[in-house]
Backbone as XML, in Angstrom:
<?xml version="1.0"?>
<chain id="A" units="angstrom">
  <residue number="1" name="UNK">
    <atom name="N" x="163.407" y="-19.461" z="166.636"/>
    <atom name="CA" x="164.840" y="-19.682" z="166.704"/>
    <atom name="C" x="165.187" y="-20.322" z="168.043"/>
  </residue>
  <residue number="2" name="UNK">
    <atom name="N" x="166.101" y="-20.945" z="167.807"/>
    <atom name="CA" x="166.411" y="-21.866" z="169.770"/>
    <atom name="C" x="167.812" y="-21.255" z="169.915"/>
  </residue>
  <residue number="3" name="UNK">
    <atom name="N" x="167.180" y="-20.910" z="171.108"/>
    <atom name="CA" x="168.445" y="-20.440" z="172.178"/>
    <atom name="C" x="169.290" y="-20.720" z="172.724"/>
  </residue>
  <residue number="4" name="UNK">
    <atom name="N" x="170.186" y="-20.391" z="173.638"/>
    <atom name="CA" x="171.137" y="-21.063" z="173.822"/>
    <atom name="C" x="170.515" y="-21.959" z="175.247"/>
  </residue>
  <residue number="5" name="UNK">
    <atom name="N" x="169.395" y="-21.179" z="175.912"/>
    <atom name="CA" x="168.748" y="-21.707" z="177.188"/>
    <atom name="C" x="167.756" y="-22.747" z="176.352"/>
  </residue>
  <residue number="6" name="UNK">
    <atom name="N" x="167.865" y="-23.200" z="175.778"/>
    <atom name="CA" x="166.366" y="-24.138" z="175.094"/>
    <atom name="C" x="168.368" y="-25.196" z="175.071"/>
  </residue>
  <residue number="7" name="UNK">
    <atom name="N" x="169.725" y="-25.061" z="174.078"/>
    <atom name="CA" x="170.234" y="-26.141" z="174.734"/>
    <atom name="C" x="171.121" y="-26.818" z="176.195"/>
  </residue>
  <residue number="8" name="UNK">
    <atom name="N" x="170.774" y="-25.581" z="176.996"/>
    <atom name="CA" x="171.439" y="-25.735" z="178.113"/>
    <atom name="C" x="169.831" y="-26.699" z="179.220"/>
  </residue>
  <residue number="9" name="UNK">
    <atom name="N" x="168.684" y="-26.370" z="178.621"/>
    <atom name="CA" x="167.643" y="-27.085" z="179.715"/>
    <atom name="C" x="167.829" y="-28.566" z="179.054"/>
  </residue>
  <residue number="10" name="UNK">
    <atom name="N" x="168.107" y="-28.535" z="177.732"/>
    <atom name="CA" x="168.049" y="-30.095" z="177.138"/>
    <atom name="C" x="169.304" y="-30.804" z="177.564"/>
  </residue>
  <residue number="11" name="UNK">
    <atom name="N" x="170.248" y="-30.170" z="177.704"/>
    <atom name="CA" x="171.599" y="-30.858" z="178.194"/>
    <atom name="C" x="171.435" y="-30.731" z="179.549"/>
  </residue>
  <residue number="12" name="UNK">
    <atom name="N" x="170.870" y="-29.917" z="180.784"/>
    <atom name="CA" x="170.509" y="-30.467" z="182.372"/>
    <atom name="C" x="169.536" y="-31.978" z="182.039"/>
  </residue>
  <residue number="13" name="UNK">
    <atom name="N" x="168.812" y="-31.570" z="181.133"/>
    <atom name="CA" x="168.080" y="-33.035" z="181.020"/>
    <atom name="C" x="168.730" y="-34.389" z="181.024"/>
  </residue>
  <residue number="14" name="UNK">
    <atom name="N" x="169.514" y="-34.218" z="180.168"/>
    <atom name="CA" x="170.336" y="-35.559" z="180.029"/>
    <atom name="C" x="171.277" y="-35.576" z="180.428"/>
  </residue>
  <residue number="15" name="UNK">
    <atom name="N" x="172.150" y="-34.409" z="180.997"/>
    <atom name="CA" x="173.116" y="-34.919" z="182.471"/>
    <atom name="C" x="172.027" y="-35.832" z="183.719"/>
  </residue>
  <residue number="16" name="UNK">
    <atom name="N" x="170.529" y="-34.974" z="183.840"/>
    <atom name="CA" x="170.247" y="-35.875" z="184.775"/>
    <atom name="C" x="169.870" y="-37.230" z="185.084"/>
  </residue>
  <residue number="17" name="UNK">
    <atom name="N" x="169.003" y="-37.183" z="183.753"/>
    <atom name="CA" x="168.896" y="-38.503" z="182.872"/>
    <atom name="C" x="170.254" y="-39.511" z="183.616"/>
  </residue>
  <residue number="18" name="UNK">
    <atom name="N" x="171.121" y="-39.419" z="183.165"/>
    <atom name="CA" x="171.947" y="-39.941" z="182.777"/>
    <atom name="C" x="172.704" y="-40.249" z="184.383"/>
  </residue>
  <residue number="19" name="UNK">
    <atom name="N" x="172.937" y="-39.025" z="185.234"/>
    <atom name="CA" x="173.258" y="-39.526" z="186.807"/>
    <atom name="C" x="172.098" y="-40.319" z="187.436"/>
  </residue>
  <residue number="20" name="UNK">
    <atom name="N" x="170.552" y="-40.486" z="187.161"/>
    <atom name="CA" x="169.835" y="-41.430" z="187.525"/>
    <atom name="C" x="170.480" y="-42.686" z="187.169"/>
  </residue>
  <residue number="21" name="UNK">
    <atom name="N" x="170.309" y="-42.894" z="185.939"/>
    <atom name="CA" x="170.834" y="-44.373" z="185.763"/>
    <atom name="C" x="171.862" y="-44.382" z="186.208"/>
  </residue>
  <residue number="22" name="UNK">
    <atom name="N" x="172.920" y="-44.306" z="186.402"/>
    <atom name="CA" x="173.968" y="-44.296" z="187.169"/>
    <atom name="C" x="173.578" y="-44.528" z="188.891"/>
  </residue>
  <residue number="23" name="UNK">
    <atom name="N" x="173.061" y="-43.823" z="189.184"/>
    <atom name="CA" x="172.942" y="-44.057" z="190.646"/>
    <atom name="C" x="171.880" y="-45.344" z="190.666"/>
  </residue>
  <residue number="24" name="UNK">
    <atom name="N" x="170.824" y="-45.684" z="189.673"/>
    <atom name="CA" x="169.953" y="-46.692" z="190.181"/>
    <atom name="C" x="169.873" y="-48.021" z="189.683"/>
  </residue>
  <residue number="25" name="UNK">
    <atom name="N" x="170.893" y="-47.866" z="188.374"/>
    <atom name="CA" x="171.120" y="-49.385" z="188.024"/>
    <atom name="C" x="172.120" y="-50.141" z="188.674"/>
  </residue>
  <residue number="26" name="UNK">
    <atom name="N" x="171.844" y="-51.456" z="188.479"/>
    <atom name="CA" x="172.666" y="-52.866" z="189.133"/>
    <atom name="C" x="173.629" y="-53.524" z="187.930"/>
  </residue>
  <residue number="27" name="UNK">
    <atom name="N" x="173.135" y="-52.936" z="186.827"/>
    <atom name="CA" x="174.386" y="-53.864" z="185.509"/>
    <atom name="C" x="175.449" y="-52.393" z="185.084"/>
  </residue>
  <residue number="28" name="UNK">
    <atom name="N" x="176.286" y="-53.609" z="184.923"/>
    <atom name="CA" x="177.523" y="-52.598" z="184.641"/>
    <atom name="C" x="177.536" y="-52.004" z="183.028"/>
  </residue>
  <residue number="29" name="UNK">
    <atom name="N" x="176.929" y="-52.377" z="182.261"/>
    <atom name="CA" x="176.226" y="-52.041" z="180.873"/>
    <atom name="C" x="175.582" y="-50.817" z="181.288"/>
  </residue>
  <residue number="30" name="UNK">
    <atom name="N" x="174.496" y="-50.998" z="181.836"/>
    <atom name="CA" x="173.630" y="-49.769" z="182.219"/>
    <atom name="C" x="174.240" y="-48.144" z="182.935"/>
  </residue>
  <residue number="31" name="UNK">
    <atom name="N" x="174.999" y="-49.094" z="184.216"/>
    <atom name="CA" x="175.685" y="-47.819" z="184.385"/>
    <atom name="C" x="176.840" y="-46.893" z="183.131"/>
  </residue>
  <residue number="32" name="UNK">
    <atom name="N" x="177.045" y="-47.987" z="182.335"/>
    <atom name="CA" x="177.913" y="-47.201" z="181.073"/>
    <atom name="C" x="177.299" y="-46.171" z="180.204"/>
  </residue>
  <residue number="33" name="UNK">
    <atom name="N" x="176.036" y="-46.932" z="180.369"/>
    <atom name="CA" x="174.764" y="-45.879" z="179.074"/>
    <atom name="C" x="175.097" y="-44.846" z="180.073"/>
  </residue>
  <residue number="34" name="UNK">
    <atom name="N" x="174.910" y="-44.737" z="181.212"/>
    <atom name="CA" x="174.391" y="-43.718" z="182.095"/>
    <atom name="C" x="175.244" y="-42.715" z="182.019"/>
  </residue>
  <residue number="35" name="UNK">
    <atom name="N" x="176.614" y="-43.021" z="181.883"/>
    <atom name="CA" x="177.927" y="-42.490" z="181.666"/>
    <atom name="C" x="178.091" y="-41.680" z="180.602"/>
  </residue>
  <residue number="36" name="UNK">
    <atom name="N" x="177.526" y="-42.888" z="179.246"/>
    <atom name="CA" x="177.685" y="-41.735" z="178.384"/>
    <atom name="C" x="176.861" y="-40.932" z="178.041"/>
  </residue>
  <residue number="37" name="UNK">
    <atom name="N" x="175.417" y="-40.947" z="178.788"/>
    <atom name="CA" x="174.358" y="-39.852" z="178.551"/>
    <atom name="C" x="174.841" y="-38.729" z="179.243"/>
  </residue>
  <residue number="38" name="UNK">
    <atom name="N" x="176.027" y="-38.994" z="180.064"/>
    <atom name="CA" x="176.463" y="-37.561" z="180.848"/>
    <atom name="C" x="177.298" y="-37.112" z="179.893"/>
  </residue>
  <residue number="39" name="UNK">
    <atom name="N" x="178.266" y="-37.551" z="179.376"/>
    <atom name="CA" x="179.255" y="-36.742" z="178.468"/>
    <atom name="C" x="178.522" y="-36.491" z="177.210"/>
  </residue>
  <residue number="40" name="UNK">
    <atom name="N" x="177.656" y="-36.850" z="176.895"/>
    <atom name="CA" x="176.776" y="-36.292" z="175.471"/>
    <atom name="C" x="176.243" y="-34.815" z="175.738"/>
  </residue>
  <residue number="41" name="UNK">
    <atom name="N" x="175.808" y="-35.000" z="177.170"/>
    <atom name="CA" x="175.109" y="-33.614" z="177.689"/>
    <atom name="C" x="176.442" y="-32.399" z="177.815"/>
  </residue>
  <residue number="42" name="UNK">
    <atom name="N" x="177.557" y="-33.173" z="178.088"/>
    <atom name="CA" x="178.435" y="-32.032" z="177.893"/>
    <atom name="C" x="179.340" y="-31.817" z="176.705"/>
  </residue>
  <residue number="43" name="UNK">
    <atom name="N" x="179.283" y="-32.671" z="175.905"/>
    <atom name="CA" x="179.421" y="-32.374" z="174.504"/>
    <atom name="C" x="178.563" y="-31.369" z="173.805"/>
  </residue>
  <residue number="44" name="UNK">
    <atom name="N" x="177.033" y="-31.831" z="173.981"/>
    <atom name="CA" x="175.794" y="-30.863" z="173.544"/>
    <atom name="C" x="176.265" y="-28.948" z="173.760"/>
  </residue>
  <residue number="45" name="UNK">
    <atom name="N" x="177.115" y="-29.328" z="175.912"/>
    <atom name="CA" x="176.950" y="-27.757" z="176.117"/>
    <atom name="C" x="177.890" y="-27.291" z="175.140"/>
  </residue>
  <residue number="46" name="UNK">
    <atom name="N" x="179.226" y="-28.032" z="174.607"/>
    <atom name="CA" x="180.187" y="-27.720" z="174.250"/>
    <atom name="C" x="180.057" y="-27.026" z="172.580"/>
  </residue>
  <residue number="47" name="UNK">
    <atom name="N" x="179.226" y="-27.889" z="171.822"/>
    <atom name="CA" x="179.017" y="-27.544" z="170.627"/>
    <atom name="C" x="178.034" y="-26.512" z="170.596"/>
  </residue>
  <residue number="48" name="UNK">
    <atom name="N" x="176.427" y="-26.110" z="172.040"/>
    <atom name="CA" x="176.296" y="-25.002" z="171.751"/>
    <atom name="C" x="176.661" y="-23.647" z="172.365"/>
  </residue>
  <residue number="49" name="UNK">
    <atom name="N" x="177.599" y="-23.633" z="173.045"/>
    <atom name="CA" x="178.621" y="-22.810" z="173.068"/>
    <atom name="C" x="179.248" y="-22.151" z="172.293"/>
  </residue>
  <residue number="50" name="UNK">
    <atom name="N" x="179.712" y="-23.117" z="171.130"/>
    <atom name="CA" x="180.706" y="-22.893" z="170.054"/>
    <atom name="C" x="179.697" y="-22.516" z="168.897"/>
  </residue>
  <residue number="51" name="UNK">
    <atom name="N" x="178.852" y="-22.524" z="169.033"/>
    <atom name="CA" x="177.827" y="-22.278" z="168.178"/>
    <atom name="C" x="177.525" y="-20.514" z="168.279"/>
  </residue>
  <residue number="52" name="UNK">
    <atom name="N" x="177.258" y="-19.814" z="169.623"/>
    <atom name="CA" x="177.029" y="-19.108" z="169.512"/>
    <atom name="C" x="178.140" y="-17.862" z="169.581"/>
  </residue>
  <residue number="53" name="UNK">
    <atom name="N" x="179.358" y="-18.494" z="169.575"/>
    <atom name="CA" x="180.842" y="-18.017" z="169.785"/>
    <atom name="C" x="181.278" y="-17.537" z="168.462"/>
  </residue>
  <residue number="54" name="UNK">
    <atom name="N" x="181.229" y="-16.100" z="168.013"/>
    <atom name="CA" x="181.137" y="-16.193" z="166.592"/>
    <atom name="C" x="182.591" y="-16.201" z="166.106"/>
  </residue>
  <residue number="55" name="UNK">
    <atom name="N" x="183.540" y="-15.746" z="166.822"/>
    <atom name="CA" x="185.106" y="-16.040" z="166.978"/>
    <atom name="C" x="185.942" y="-17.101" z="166.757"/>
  </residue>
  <residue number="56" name="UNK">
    <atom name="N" x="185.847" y="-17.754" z="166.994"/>
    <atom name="CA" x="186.883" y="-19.336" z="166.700"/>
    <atom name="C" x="185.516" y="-20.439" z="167.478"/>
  </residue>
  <residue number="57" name="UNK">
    <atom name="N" x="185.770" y="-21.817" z="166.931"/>
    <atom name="CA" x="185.452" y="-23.054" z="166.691"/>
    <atom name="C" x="185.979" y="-23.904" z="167.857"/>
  </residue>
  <residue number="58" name="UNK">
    <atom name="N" x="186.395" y="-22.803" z="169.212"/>
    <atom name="CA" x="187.040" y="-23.814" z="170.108"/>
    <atom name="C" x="185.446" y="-24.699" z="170.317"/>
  </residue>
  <residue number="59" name="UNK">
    <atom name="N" x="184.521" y="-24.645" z="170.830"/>
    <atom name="CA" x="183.702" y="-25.388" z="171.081"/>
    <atom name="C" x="183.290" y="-26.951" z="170.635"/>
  </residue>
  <residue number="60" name="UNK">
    <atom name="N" x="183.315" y="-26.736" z="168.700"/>
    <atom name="CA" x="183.184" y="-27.733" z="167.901"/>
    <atom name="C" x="184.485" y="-28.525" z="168.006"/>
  </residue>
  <residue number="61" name="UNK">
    <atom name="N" x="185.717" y="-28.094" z="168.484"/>
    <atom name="CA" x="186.976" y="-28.563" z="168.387"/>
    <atom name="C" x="187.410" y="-29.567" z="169.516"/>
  </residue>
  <residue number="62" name="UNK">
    <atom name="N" x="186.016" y="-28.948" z="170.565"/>
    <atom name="CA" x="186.972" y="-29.769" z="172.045"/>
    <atom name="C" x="185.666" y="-30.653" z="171.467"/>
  </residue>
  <residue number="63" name="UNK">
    <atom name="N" x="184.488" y="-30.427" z="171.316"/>
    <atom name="CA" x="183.079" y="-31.625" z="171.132"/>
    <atom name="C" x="183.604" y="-32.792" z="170.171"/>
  </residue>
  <residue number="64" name="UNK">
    <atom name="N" x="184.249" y="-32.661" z="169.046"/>
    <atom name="CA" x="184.870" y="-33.542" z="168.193"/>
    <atom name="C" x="186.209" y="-34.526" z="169.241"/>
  </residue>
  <residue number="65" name="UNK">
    <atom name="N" x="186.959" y="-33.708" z="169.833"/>
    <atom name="CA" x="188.172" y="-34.446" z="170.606"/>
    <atom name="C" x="187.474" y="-35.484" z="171.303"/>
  </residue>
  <residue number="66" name="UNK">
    <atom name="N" x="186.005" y="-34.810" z="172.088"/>
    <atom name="CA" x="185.248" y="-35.914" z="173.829"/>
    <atom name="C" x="184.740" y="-37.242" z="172.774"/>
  </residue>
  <residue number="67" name="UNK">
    <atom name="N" x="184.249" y="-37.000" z="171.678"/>
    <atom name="CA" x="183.461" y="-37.712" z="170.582"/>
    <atom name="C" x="184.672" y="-38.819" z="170.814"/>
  </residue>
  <residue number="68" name="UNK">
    <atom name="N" x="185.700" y="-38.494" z="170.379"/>
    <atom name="CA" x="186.735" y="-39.711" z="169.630"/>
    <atom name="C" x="187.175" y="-40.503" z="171.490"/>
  </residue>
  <residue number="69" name="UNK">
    <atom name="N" x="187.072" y="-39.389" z="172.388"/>
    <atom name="CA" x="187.390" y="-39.751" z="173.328"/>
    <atom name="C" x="186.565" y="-40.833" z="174.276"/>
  </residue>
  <residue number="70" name="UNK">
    <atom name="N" x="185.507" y="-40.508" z="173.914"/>
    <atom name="CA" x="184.198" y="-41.176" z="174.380"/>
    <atom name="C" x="183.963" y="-42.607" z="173.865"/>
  </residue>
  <residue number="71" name="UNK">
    <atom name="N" x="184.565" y="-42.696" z="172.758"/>
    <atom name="CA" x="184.390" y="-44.455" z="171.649"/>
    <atom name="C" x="185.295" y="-45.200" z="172.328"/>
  </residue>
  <residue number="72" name="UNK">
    <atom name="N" x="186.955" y="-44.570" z="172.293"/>
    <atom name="CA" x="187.672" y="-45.137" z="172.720"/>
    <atom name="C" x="187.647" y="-45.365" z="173.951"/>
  </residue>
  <residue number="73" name="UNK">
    <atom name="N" x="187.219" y="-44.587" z="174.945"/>
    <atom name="CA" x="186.963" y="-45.620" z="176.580"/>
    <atom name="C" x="185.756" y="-46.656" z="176.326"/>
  </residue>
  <residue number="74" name="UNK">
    <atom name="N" x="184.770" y="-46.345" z="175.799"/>
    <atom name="CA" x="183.700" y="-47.737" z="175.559"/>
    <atom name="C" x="184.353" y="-48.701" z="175.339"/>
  </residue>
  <residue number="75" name="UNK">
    <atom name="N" x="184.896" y="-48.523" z="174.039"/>
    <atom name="CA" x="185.330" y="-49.887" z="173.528"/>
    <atom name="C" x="186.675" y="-50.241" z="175.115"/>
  </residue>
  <residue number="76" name="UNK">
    <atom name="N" x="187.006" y="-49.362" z="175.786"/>
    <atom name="CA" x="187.903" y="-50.247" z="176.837"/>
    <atom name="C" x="187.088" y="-50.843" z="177.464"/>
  </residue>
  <residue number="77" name="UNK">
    <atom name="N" x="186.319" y="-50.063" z="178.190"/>
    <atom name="CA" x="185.104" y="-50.283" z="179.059"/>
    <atom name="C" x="184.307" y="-51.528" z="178.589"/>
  </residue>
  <residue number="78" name="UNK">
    <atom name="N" x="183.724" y="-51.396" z="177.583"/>
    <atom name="CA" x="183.101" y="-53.440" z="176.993"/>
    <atom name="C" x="184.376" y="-54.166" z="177.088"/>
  </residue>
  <residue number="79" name="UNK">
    <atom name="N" x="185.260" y="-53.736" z="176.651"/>
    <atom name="CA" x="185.892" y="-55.090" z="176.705"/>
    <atom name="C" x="186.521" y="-55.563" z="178.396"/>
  </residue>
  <residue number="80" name="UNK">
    <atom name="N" x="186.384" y="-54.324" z="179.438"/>
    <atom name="CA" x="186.881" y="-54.734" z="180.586"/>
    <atom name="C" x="185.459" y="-55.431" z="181.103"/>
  </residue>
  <residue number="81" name="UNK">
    <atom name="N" x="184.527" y="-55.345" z="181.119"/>
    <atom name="CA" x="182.778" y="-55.791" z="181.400"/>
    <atom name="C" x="182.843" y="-57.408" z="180.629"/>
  </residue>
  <residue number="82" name="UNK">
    <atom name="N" x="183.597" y="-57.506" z="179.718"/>
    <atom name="CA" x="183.364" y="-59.290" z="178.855"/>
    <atom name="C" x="184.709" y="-60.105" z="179.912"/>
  </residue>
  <residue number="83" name="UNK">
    <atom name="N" x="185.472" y="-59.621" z="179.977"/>
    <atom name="CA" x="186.454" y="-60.155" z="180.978"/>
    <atom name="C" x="185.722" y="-60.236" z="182.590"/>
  </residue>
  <residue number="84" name="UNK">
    <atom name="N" x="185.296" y="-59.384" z="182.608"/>
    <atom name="CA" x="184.712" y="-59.041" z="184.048"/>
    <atom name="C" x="183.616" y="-60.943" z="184.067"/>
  </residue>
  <residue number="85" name="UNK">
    <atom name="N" x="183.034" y="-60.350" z="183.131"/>
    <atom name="CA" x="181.853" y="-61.588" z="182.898"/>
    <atom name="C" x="182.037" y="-62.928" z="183.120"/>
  </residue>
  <residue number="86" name="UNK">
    <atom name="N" x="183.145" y="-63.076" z="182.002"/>
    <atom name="CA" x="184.105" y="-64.373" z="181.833"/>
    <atom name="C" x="184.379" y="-64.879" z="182.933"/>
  </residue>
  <residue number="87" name="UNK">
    <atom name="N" x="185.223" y="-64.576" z="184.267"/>
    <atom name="CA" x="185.302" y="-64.641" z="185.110"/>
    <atom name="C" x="184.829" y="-64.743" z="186.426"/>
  </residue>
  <residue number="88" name="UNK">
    <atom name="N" x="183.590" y="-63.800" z="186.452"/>
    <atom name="CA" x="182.683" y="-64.104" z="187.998"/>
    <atom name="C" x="181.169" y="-64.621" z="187.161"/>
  </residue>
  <residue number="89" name="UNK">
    <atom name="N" x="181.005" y="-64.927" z="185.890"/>
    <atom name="CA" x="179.233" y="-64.805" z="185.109"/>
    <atom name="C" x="178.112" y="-63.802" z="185.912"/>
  </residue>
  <residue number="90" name="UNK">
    <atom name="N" x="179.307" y="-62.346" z="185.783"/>
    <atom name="CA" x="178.151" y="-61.870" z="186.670"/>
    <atom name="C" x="178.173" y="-60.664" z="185.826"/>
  </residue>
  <residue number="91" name="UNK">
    <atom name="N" x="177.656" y="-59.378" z="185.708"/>
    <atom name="CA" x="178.416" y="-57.829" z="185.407"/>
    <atom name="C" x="177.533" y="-56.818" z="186.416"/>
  </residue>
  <residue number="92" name="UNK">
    <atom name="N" x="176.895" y="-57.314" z="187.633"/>
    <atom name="CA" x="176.161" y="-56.607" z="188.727"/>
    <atom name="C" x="177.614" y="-56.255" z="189.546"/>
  </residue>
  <residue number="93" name="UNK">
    <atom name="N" x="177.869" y="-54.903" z="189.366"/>
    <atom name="CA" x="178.885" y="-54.569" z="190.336"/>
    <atom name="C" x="178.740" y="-54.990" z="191.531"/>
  </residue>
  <residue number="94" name="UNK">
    <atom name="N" x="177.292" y="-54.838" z="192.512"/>
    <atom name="CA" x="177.452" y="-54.978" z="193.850"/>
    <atom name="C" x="177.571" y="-56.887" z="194.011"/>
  </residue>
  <residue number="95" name="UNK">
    <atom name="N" x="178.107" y="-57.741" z="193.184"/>
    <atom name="CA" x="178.228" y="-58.779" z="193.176"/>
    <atom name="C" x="179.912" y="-59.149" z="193.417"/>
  </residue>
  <residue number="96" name="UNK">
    <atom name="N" x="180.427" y="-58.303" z="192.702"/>
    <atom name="CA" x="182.065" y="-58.408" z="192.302"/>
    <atom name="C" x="182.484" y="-58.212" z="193.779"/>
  </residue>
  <residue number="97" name="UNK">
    <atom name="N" x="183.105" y="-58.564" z="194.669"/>
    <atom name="CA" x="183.503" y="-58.282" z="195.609"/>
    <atom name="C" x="185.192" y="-58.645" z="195.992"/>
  </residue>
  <residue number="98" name="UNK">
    <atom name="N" x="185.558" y="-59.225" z="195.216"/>
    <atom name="CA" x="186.901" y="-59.291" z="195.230"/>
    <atom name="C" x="187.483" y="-59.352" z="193.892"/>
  </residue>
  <residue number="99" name="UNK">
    <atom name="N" x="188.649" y="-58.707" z="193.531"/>
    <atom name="CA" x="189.687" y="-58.804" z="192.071"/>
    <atom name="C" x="190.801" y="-59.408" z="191.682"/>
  </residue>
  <residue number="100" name="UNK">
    <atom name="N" x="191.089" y="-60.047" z="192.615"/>
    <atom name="CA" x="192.223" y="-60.884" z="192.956"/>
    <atom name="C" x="191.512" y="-62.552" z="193.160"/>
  </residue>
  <residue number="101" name="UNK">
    <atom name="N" x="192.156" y="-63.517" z="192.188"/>
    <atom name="CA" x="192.037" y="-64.571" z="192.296"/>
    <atom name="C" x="193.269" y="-65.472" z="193.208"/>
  </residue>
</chain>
């Protein structure tokens, strides 16, 4: 049977996972994966939380809300990264150095 510590070591995993790429990539794509490998890991804690909560479904309730919440900043997020692009042909943050044309 898996525990609740078998999904709390798999979700430190991929929070850390996930602040590596963040701290060591140069594309702004990459740092997004990195982003959302962190909120998956806290979705993960969230649903097994609610899992072992035999009382109410808050767990599955807030994991479903980050889910819908999580698409809708991507899709902002790509589309601010294709503008970004359009504009300097670059998406290496440490390239962007000014925002104002």
């Amino acid at each position: 049977m898996i525990t609740l510590t078998d999904f709390m070591l798999v979700s430190a995993a991929l929070f850390c996972l996930g602040l590596f790429v963040v701290v060591s990539k140069k594309n702004a794509i990459q740092v997004l994966i990195g982003i959302e490998l962190m909120l998956n890991a806290a979705i993960l804690n969230l649903v097994a939380f609610g899992k072992y909560d035999r009382v109410n479904n808050g767990g599955q309730m807030f994991a479903l809300f980050a889910i819908i919440l999580a698409a809708a900043t991507t899709a902002v997020a790509l589309a601010i990264i294709l503008n970004v692009y359009r504009q300097y042909k670059t998406i290496d943050p440490d390239k962007i150095n000014r925002l104002k044309d």
